[in-house]
C-alpha positions as CSV (number, residue, x, y, z in Angstrom):
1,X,105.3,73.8,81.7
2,X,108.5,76.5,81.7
3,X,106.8,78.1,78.2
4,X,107.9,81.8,78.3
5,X,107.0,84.5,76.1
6,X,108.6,88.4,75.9
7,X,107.6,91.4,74.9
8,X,108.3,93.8,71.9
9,X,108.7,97.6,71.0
10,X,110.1,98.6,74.3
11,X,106.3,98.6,75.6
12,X,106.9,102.5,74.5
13,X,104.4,104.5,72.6
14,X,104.9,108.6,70.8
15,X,102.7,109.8,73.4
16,X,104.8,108.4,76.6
17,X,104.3,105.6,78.6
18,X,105.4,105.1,82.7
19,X,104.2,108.0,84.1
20,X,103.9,108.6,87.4
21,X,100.7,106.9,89.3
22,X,99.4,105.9,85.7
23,X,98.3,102.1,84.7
24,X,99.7,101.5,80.4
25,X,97.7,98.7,78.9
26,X,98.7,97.0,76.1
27,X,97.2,94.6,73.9
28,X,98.4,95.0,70.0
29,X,100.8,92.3,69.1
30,X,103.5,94.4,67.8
31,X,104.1,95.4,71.8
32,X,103.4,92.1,73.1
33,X,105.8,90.4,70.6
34,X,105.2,86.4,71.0
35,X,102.8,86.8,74.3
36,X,100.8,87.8,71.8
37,X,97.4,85.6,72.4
38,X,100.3,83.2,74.1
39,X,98.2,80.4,75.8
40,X,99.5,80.2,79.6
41,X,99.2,76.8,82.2
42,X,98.4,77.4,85.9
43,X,100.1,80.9,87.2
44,X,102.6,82.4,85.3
45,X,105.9,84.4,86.5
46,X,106.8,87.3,85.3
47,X,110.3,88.9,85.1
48,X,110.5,92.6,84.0
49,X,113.9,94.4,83.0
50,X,114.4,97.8,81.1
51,X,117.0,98.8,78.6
52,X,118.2,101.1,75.9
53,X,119.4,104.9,75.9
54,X,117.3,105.5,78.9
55,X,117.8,102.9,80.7
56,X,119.4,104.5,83.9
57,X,116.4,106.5,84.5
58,X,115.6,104.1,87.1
59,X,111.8,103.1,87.0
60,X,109.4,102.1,89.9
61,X,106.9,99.3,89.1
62,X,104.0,98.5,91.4
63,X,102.7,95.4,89.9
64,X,101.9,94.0,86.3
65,X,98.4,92.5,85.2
66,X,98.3,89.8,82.7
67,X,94.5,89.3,81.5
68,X,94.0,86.3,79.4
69,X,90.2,85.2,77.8
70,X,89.5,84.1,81.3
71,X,91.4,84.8,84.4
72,X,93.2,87.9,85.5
73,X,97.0,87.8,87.1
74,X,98.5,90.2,89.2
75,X,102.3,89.7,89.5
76,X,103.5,92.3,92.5
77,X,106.6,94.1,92.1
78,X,107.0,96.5,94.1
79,X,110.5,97.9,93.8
80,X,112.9,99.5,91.3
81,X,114.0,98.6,87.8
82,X,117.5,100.6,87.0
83,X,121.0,100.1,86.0
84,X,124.4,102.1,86.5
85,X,125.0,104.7,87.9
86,X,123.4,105.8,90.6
87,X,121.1,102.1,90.2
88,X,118.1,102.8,92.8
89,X,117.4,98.8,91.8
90,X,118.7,95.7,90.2
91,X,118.1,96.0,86.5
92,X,115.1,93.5,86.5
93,X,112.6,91.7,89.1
94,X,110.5,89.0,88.9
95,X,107.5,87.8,91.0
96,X,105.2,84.9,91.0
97,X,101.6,86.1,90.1
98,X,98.4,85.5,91.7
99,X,95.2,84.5,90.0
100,X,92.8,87.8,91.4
101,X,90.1,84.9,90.3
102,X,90.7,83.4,94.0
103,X,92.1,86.3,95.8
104,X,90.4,87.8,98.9
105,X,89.3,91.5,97.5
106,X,86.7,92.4,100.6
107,X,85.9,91.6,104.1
108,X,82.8,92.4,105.6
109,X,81.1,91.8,109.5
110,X,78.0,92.1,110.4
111,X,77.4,93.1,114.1
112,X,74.2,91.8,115.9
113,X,70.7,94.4,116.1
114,X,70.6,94.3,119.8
115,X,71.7,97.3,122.5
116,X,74.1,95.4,123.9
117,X,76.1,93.8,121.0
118,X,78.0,96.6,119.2
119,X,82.2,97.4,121.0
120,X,84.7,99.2,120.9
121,X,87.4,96.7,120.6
122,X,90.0,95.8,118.2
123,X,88.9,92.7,116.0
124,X,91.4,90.1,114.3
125,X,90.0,87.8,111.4
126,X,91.9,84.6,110.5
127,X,90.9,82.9,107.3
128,X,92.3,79.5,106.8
129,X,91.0,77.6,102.8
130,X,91.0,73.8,102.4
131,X,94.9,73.6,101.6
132,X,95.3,75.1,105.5
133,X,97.1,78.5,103.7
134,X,96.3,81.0,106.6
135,X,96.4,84.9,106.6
136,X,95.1,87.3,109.0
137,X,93.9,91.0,109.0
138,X,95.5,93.9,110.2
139,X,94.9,97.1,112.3
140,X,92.4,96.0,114.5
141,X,89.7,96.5,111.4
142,X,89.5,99.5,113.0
143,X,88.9,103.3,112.3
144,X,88.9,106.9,113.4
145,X,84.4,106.4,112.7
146,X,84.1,103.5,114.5
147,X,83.7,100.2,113.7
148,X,81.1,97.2,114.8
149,X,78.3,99.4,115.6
150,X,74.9,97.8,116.4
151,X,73.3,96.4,113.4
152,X,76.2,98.1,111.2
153,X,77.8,95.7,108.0
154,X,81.7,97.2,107.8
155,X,83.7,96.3,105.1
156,X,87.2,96.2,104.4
157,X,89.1,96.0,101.1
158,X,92.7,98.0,101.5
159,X,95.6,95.6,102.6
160,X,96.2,98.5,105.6
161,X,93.2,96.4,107.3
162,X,93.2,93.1,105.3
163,X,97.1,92.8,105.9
164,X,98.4,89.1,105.0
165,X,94.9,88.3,103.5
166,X,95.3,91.2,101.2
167,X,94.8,89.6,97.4
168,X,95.6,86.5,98.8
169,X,94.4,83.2,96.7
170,X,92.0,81.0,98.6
171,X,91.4,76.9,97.7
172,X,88.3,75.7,98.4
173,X,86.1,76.9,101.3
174,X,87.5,79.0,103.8
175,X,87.6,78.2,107.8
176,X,87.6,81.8,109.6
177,X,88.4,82.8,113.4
178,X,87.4,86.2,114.6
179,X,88.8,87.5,118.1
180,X,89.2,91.0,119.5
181,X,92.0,92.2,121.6
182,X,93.5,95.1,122.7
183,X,92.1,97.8,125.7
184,X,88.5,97.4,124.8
185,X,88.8,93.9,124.3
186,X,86.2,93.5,127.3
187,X,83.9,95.4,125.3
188,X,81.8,92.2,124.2
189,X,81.1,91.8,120.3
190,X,78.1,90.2,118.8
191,X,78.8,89.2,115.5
192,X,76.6,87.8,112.9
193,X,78.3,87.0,110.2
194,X,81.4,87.5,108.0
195,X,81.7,87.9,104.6
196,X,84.5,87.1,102.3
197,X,84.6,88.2,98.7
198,X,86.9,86.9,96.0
199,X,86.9,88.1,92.5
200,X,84.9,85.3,91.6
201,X,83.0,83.8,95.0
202,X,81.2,85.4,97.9
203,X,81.5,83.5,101.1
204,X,79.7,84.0,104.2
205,X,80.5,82.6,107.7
206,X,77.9,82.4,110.3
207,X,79.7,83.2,114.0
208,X,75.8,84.4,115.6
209,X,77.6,84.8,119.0
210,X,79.3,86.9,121.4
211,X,83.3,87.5,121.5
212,X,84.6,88.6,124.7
213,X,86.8,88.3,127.5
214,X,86.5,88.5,131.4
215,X,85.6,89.5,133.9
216,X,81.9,89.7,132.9
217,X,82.4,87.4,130.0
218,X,79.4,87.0,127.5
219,X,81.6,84.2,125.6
220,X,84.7,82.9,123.9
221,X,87.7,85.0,122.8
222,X,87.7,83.9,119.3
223,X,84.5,82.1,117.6
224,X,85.4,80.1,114.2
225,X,83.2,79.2,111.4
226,X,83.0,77.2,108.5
227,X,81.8,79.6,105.5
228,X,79.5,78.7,102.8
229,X,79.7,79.8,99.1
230,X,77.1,82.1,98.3
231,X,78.3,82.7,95.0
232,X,74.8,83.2,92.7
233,X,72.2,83.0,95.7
234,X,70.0,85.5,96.9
């Protein structure tokens, strides 16, 4: 509906504010001028800007949370705020936010009970929702420990090993694809099941097969599922 709101008092405070590594929450009206109990439609963008006496002491923002009565939005940044001279950034940045209500948080497998079903290799999970937005994982879900043991659940939930599925917003149901590559990818896989979490849903994707590749092939490369909202059952 292109309905914006800004922010007041410098989002400052006597006792400091933006310091490094820490997270400054606000919620009195007098810092968040007419946002103030603003109501917002669908996902809001955010632009960010500094200013005043200080303002060439440039300023690294990660990302910005907006919280309203019943969603949570995290806009991500990611660079400098700063101005002239010596600018380490342009003197604002905006971003589209995401509703974390949707967004993938945690990725778990489950691998089979059986001797022969844990491996070694490198696994790749593709998730696909209804609106066929993709993303995969990164890293090979891997991990100095090791990964995929017999009857082990692993989970993931830093973007390092969900890469583009990292906070990403899901419609729908998810579709998800799991393969293994790389020098153990001969190392057949048994997997169970996957498990995707948003902030609000749990999904679960039954694969109940091998992943593997020749010679001595005990299945496909890649096994995809259709996942199933478990959100609220036992």
């Amino acid at each position: 509906s292109n309905s914006c709101c800004t922010t007041a008092g410098g989002l400052d405070h006597p006792n400091g504010y933006r310091q490094r590594g820490k997270l400054d929450t606000f919620s009195r009206a007098k810092f968040l001028g007419s946002c103030f109990e603003k109501p917002i439609t669908g996902i809001p963008t955010v632009k960010i800007s500094t200013y005043g006496r200080d303002k060439t002491d440039g300023w690294f923002v990660d990302w910005i949370i907006i919280k309203t009565s019943s969603n949570v939005f995290k806009c991500p940044i990611g660079g400098y705020v700063d101005h002239p001279p010596g600018q380490a950034g342009p003197p604002s940045r905006s971003a589209k936010c995401i509703n974390m209500a949707t967004a993938i948080v945690e990725v778990s497998t489950k691998t089979g009970d059986n001797q022969h079903d844990e491996s070694n290799a490198e696994a790749l999970l593709e998730v696909c929702d209804e609106s066929n937005s993709c993303c995969t994982t990164a890293g090979g879900l891997d991990h100095p420990n090791g990964y995929r043991q017999r009857g082990k659940l692993d989970t993931f939930s830093r973007a390092k090993f969900l890469g583009s599925c990292f906070e990403k917003p899901i419609t729908g149901i998810p579709t998800v694809k799991i393969s293994t590559y790389g020098r153990d990818k001969t190392d057949g896989w048994f997997v169970d099941w996957i498990i995707i979490k948003t902030s609000s849903n749990v999904f679960k994707c039954p694969i109940g097969g091998y992943v593997d590749h020749p010679p001595g092939q005990a299945g496909p490369p890649s096994r995809s599922a259709k996942c199933t909202d478990m959100t609220g059952k036992v």
